[in-house]
C-alpha distance (Angstrom), angle and dihedral (degrees) to the residues before:
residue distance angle dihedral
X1 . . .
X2 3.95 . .
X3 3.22 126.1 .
X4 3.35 102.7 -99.4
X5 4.01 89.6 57.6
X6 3.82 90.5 49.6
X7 3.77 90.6 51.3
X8 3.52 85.5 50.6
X9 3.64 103.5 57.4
X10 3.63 90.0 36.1
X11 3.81 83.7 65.6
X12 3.90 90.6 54.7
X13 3.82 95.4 44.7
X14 3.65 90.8 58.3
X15 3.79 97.5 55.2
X16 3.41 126.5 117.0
X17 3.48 100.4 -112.8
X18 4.11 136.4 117.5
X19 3.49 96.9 -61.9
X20 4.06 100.8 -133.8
X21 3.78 85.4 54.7
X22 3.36 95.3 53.0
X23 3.58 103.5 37.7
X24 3.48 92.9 45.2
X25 4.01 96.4 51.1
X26 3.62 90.7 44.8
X27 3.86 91.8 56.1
X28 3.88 102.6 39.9
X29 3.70 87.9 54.5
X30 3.77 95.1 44.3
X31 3.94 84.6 53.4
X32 3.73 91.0 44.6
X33 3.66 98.8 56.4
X34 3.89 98.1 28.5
X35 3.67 115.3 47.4
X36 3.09 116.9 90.7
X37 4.00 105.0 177.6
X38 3.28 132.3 61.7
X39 4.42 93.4 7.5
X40 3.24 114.9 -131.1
X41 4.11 122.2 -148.6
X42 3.47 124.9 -127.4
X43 3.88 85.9 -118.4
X44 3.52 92.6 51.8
X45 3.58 94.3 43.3
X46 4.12 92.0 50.6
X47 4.10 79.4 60.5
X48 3.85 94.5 53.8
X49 3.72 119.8 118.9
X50 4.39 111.5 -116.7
X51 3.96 81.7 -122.8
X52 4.01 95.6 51.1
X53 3.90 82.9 43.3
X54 3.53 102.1 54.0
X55 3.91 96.2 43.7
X56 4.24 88.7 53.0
X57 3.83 89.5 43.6
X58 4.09 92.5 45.4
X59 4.35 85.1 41.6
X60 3.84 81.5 64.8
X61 3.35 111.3 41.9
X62 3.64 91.8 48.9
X63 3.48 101.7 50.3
X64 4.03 86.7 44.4
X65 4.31 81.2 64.1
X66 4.09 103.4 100.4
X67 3.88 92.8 -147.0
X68 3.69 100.9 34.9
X69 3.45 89.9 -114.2
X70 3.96 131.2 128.2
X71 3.53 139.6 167.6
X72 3.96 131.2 -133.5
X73 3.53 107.6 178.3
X74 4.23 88.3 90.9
X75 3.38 89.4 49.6
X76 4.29 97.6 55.0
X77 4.09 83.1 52.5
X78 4.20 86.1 55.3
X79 4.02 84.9 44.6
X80 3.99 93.0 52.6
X81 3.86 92.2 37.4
X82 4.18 90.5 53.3
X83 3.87 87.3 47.2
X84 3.75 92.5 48.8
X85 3.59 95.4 48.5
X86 3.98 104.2 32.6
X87 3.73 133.7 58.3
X88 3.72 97.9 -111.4
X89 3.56 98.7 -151.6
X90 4.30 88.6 60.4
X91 3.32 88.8 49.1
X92 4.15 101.4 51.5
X93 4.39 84.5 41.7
X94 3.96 92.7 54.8
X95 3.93 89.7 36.4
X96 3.87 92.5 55.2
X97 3.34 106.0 20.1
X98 3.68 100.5 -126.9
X99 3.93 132.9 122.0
X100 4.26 94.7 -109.9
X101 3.78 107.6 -146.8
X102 4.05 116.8 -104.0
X103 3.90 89.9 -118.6
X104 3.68 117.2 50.9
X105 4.08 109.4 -118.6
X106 3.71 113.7 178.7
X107 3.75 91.6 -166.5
X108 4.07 90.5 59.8
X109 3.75 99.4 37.7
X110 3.70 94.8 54.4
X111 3.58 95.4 51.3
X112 3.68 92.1 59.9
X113 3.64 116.5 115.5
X114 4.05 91.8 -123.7
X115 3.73 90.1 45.6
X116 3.45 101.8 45.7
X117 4.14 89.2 67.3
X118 3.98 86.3 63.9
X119 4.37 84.8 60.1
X120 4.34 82.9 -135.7
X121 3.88 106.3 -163.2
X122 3.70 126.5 -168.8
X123 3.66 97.3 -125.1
X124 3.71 92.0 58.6
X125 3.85 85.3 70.1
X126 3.89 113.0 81.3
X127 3.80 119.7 -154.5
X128 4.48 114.0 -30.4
X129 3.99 112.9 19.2
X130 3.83 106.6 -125.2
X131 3.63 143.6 176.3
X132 4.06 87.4 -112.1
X133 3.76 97.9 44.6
X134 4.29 79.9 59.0
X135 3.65 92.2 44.5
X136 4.16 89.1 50.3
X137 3.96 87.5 40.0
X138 3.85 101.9 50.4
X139 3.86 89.6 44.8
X140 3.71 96.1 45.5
X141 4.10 86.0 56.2
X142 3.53 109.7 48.2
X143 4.03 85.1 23.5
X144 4.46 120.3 -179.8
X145 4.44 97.7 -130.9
X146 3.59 113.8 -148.0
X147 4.05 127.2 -168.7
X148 4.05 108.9 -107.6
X149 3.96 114.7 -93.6
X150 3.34 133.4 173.2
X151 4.08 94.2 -130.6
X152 3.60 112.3 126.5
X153 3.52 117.9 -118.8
X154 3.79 126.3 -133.2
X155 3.82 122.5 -80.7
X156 3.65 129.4 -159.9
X157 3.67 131.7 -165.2
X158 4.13 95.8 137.6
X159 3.60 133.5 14.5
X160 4.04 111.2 -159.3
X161 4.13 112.0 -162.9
X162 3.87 104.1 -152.4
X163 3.66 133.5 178.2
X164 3.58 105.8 -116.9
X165 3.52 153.3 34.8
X166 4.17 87.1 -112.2
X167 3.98 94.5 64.6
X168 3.49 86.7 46.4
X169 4.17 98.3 49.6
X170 4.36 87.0 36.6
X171 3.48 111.6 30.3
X172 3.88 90.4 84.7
X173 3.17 99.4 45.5
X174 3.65 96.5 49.4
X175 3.67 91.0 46.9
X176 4.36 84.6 57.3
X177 4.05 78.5 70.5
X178 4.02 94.4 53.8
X179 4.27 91.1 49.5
X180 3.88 89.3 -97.1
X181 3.50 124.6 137.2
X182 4.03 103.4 -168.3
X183 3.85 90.5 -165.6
X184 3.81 92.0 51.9
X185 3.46 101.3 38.3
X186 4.09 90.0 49.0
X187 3.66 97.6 -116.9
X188 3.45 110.3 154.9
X189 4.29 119.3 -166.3
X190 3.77 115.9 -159.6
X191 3.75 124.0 -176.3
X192 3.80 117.8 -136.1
X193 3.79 100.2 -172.9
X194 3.39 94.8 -123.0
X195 3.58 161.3 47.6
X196 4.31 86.9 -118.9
X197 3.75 92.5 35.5
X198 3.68 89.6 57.3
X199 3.91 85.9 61.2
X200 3.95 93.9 42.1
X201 4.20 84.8 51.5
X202 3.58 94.4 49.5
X203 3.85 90.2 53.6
X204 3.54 101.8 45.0
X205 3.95 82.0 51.0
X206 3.45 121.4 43.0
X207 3.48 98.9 75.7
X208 3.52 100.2 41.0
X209 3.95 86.7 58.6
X210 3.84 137.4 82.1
X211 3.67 93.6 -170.7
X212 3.81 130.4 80.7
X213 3.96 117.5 -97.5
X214 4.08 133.3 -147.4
X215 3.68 112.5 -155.9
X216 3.75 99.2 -159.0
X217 3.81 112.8 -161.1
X218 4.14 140.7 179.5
X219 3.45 115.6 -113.4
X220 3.86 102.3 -104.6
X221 3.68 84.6 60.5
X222 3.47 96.3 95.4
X223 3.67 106.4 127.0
X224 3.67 88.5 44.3
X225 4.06 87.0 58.0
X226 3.84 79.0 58.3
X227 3.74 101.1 54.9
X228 3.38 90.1 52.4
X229 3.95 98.0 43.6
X230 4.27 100.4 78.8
X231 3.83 88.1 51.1
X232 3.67 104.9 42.0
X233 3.79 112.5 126.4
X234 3.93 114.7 -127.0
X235 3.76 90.5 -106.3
X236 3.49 105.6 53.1
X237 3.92 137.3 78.3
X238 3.86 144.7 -146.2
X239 3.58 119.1 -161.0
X240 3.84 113.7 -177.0
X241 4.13 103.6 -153.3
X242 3.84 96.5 -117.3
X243 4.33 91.2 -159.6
X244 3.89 87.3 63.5
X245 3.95 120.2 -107.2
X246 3.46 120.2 15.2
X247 3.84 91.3 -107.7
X248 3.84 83.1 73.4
X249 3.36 86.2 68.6
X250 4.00 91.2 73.7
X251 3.48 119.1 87.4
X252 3.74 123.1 -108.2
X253 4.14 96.8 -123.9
X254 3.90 83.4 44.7
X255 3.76 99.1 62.4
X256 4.18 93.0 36.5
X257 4.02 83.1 52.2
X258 3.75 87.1 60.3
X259 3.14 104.3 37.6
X260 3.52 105.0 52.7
X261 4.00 84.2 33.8
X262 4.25 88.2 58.8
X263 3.71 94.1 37.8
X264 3.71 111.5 35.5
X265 3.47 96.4 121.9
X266 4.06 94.3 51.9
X267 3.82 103.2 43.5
X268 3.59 142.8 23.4
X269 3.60 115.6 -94.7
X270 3.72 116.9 -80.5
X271 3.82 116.6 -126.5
X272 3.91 123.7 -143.8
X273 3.62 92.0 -98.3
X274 3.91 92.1 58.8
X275 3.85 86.5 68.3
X276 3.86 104.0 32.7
X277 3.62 104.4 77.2
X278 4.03 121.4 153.7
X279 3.74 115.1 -125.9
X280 3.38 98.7 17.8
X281 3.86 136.4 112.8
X282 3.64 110.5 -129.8
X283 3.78 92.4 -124.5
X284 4.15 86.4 60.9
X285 4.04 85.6 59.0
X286 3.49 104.2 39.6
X287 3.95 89.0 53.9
X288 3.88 92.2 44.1
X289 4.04 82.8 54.4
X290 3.82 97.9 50.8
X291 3.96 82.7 38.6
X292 3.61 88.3 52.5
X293 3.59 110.5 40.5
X294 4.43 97.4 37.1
X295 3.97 87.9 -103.1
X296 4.45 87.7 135.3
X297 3.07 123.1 -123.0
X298 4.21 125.4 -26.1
X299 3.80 109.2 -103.8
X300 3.17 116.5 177.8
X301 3.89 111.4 -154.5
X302 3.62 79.2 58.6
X303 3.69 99.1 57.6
X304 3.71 91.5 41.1
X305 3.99 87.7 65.2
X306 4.00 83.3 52.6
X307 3.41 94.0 50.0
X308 3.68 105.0 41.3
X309 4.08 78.2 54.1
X310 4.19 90.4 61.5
X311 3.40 101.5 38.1
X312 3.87 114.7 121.3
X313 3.61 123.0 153.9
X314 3.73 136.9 -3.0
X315 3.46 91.5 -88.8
X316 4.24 86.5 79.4
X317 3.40 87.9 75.1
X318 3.93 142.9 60.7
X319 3.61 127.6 -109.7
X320 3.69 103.2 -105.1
X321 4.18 78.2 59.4
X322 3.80 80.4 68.1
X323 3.77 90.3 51.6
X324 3.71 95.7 43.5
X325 3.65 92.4 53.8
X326 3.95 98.0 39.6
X327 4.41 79.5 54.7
X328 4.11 88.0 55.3
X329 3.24 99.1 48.0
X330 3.47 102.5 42.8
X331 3.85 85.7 59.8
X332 3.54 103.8 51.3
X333 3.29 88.3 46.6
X334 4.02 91.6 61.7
X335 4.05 89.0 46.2
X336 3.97 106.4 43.9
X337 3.70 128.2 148.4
């Protein structure tokens, strides 16, 4: 592996994702590209225990090092930021494919065939036996080294589910208005693509999380909210935008500033009453206007990029932005790190 490869998947183990997805991913394709005797086949591979994957996938990368030398200490902080974040127990059952028992018994657990490889003793626990001193344990022994870097590893505090691909590109850079940095304060944004993938994301997540989650939603996503409702974990939140999509959330002399900013050299400058037009969502306008003036087609990850580019106080926005934002922080703020 070069260097360039290992910084690479270094940058995709340290994501804040579920972490047998990622780890998993991350060492298939390592194995994939990397090993060069026996080769292995993606089928066979798919088969391959988590333990027999690691240890091939660590084989590699350590023998990639030029002096022989690795570092660990990075790679403790990813093991206490995974057990912060994740419900351990989750993450050991889809690691190892077994059905882990509801109370924690050392006795049983370490007599378990896929246990038993990891040579568990009891007086490597200290004080209460717990899903997350296993997690910390199992990791620690058959344990991925990475070189040192100064990269800063994910933090979570709040996960927020959103619709679209425009909460995800604005929602930290509107937050920069309201004192929040999203990075800092471990808020992490992810973009279902979709008012029913929202509700699909929300399920697969909250009980692989320890952290609190906002399910943002549109406002036509009312029976959606409802879904969600009888399984919603005391900590987290759905707020339903009441002004319709969250691009109604922009203000009307913030989108004409970047429009006719972005395309002054293809159409006549837009006037304020261009934008402002009752009963409509802003989405509806802004593709009549590329319609209109031979812009192409609206697409809105691309006009988030604009935006986020002409944003410049809190006046931009709406006031349910204000409400929105007030919601997010006061959340991460009961779950920090």
């Amino acid at each position: 592996m070069s260097e360039e490869e290992k910084k690479i998947n270094f940058e995709r183990l340290t994501r804040f994702k579920y972490p047998p997805e990622r780890l998993f991913r991350v060492y298939y394709d390592i194995i994939l590209k990397h090993l060069i005797y026996p080769k292995i086949s993606k089928k066979f591979l798919q088969n391959l225990s988590f333990h027999d994957a690691e240890k091939l996938a660590s084989m590699i990368w350590n023998n990639s090092t030029a002096d022989g030398q690795t570092e660990n200490n990075l790679h403790r902080d990813i093991i206490n930021l995974d057990i912060h974040t994740f419900n351990t127990r989750y993450v050991l059952q889809d690691l190892f494919f077994i059905k882990l028992p509801e109370e924690f018994n050392f006795e049983k657990i370490s007599k378990n065939p896929v246990f038993s490889k990891y040579n568990l003793q009891k007086s490597d626990f200290e004080g209460l036996f717990s899903y997350d001193k296993l997690y910390e344990l199992i990791r620690k022994k058959n344990i991925f080294l990475f070189p040192k870097t100064d990269k800063t590893l994910y933090r979570a505090n709040l996960l927020i589910i959103a619709e679209g691909v425009t909460e995800e590109l604005l929602l930290s850079e509107i937050g920069k208005l309201w004192g929040i940095d999203f990075a800092e304060a471990g808020i992490q944004i992810y973009g279902a693509g979709g008012k029913n993938q929202a509700v699909k994301a929300y399920n697969e997540n909250k009980n692989r999380l320890n952290i609190p989650i906002l399910v943002l939603f549109d406002s036509d996503a009312e029976e959606n909210e409802e879904l969600i409702k009888p399984i919603l974990r005391k900590e987290d939140k759905i707020y339903r935008i009441k002004s319709g999509e969250f691009e109604d959330l922009l203000s009307d002399s913030l989108i004409l500033n970047t429009i006719n900013d972005r395309y002054k050299m293809n159409i006549t400058q837009l006037k304020l009453e261009d934008i402002k037009k009752e009963n409509h969502r802003k989405t509806e306008v802004l593709n009549d206007i590329f319609k209109d003036n031979g812009l192409g087609d609206f697409k809105k990850s691309e006009f988030s990029k604009l935006i986020s580019q002409h944003i410049e106080s809190k006046e931009d926005f709406s006031d349910e932005a204000d409400k929105i934002m007030k919601e997010i922080k006061k959340m991460f703020e009961n779950k920090q790190l």
